[in-house]
N, C-alpha and C positions, 0 to 999 in steps of 0.2 A: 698804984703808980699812974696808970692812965694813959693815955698817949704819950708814945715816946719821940716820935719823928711823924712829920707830916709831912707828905713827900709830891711831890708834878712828877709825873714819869708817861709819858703817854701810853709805854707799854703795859703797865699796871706790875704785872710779876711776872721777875726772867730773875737769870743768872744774878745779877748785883745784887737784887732783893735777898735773893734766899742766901747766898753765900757769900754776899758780904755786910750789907746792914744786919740781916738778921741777926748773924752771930757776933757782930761787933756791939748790936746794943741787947743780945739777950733777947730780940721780941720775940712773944709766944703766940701775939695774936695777930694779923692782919687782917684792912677792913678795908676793902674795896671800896670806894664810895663813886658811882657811876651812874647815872639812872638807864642809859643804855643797857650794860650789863648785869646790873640788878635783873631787868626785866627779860633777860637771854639766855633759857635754859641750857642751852649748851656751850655759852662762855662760863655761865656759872660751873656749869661739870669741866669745861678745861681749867680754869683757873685755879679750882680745888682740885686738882689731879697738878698742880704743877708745887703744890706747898710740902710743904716736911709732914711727915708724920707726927703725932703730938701738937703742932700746932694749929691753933684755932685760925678758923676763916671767916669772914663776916661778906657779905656782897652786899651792899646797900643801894638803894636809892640816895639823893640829897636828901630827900626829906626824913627817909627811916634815922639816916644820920643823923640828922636833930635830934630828933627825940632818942635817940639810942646815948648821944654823948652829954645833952640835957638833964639827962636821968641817971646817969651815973653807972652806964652799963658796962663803964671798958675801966672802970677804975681799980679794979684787982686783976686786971692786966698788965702786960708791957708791951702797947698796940703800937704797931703803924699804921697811918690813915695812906691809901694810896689814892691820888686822883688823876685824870689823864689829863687835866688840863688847867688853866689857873681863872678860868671863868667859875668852874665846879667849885674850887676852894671862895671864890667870891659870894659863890648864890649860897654858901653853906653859913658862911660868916654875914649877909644879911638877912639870912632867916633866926639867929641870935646868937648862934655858936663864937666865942671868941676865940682866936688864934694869933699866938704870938711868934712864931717863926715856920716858916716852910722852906722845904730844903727842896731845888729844883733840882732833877736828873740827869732828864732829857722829853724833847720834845722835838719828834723829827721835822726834817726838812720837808713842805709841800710847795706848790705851786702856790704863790702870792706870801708866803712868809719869808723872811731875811735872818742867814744867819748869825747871830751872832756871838756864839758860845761852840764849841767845836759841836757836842751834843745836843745845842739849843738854836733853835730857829720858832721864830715869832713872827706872825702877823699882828697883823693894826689895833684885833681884839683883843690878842696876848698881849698886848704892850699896855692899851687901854687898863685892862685887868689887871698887871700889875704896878701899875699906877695907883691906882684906885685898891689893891691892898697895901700900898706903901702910905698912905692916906689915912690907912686902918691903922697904920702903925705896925703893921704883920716885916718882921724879916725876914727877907728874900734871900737866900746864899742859893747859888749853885754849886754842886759837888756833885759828882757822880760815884762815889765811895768812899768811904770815911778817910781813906788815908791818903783823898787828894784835897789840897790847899783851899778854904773857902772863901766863895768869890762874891762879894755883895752884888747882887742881877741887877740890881736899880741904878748901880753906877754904869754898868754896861749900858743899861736898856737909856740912860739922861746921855750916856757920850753918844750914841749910835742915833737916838733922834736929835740930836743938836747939829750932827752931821747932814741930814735931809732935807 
């Protein structure tokens, strides 16, 4: 099966993950894909301390992710790819990986981004980014669990810079 969801959530894994995609689409495995917390012994000990038992864990780099989804490693899975932000799903998709839809979470609110999704706030480079995966032809929905209504983000992100 392979990747089942490809997910922005800047938290990577909490509550919605584990108890509600996981068990609504069956994943067994989750793959972190961060280069931050690849390289962060002890994000990597929290975040595998926060999964279900029986399920698999991956923490990646972008780059191990290449080569790991390249190769055909997650294909007798039922993965999620988790990413914290929609730059990380870009550099992963110009290094060859192809993706056809990613489902946004959330991405909190900081200083210099605007919100536009109750969950979702974006700066200039998140907007940039997903531009430039809508280019890719990548589908952008925001949802924050499967049993809420999906929202195409492009159409948000095209009314909210038309407004500026």
């Amino acid at each position: 099966m392979g990747m089942v969801l490809i997910r922005i959530d800047d938290r990577l894994i909490h509550g919605q993950i584990v108890e509600n995609w996981m068990k609504f689409l069956k994943i067994n495995h989750l793959i972190v894909v961060n280069d931050f917390v690849a390289s962060d012994q002890m994000q990597k000990v929290l975040f595998s301390m926060a999964v279900p038992e029986h399920t698999k864990i991956s923490i990646l780099t972008i780059a191990e992710a290449k080569e790991a989804i390249l190769n055909g490693h997650f294909e007798g899975d039922r993965a999620m790819l988790l990413f914290a932000s929609p730059q990380d799903v870009l550099n992963l998709i110009n290094k060859g990986v192809r993706i056809k839809e990613v489902n946004v979470g959330g991405i909190h609110y900081s200083p210099g981004k605007k919100q536009i999704l109750k969950a979702i706030s974006v700066s200039k480079e998140d907007i940039q980014a997903f531009q430039e995966l809508d280019r890719f032809g990548v589908h952008l929905e925001a949802r924050m669990v499967p049993d809420d209504e999906k929202i195409d983000i492009m159409e948000i992100i095209k009314r909210e810079t038309k407004q500026e």
